[in-house]
C-alpha positions in Angstrom: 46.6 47.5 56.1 50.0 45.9 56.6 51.1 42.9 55.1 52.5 40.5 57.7 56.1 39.4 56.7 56.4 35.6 56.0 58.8 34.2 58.5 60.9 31.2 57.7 60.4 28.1 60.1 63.7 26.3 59.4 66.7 27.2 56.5 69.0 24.6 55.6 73.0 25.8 54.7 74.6 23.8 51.7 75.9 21.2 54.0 72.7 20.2 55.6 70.8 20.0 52.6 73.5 18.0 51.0 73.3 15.0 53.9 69.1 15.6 53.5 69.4 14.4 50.1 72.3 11.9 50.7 69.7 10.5 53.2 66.8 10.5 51.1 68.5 9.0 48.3 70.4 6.0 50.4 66.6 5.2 52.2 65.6 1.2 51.9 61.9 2.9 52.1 60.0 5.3 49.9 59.9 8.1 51.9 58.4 11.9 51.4 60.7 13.8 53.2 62.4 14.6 56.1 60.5 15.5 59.7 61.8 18.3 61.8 60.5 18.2 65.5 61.5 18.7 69.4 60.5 16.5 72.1 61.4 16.2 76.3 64.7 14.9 76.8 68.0 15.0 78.6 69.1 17.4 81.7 67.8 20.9 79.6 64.3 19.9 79.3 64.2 19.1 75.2 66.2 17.3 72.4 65.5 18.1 68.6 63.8 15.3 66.5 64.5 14.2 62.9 62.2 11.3 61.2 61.7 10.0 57.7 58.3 11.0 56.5 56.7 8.1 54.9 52.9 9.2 55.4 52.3 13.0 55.0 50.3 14.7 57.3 48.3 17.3 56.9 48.7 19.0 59.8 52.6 19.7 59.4 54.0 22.8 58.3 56.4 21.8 54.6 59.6 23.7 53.9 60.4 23.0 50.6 64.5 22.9 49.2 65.9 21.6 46.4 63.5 19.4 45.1 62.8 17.5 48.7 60.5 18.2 51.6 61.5 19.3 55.1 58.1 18.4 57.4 57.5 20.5 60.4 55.4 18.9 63.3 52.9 21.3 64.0 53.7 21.5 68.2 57.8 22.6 67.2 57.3 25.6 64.7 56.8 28.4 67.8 60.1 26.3 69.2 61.9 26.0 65.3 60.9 29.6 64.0 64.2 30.9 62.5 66.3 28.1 63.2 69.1 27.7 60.4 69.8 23.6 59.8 73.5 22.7 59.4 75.2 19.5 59.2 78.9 19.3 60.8 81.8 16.8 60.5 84.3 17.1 63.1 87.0 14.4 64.0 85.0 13.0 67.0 81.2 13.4 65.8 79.5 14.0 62.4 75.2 14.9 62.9 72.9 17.9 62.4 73.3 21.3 64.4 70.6 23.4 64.6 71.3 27.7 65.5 68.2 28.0 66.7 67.7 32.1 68.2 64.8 30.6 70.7 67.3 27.9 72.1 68.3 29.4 75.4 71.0 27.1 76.6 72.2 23.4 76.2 73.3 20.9 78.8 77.1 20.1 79.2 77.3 16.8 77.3 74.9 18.9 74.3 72.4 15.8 73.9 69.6 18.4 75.0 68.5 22.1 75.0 66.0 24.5 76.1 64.0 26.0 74.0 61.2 29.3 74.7 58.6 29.7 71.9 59.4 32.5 69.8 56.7 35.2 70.5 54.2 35.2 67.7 53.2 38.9 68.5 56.9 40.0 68.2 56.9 38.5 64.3 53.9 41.0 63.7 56.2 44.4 64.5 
């Protein structure tokens, strides 16, 4: 039998996990982590989500880095699978930027996105 491969939900690059930290660090509340979602918004249908974790639940996916805790909602991993986390200073914006491979286009002024699920029977070949 065939081991499945273990797919990563989210990577962070340097810069991303850097500003996680800063984040975590600079917080007024305890806080466990970092939460990682997608919800409806804007003219593309969806807008990805970012929350401080101060109760853990059970039910989300953890992507660990670095000594802090990225959460996943459970109803974003099919939208997040192999999404890489950056975080990009320009001279008119500074935020997160997700390269997401499921995101299948963004609207013009990039406050939304569609998303498809990745295929969960595609990660099995």
């Amino acid at each position: 039998m065939n081991a499945i491969p273990k797919f990563s939900i989210l990577t962070l690059t340097d810069a991303a996990r850097a500003r996680v930290r800063e984040i975590m660090t600079n917080s007024d509340k305890e806080v466990a982590g970092v939460r990682v979602g997608v919800k409806n918004a804007g003219c593309a249908g969806m807008a990805y989500a970012l929350d401080y974790v101060e109760e853990i639940d059970p039910k989300d996916d953890v992507v660990e880095d670095d000594g802090f805790k990225i959460f996943i909602d459970p109803k974003a991993v099919l939208f997040l699978l192999g999404t890489e986390m950056d975080y990009e200073v320009t001279t008119l914006r500074s935020g997160f930027v997700f390269n997401n491979p499921n995101q299948t286009s963004a609207c013009g002024c990039g406050e939304s996105v569609a998303i498809k699920p990745a295929d969960p029977n595609a990660l099995r070949a």
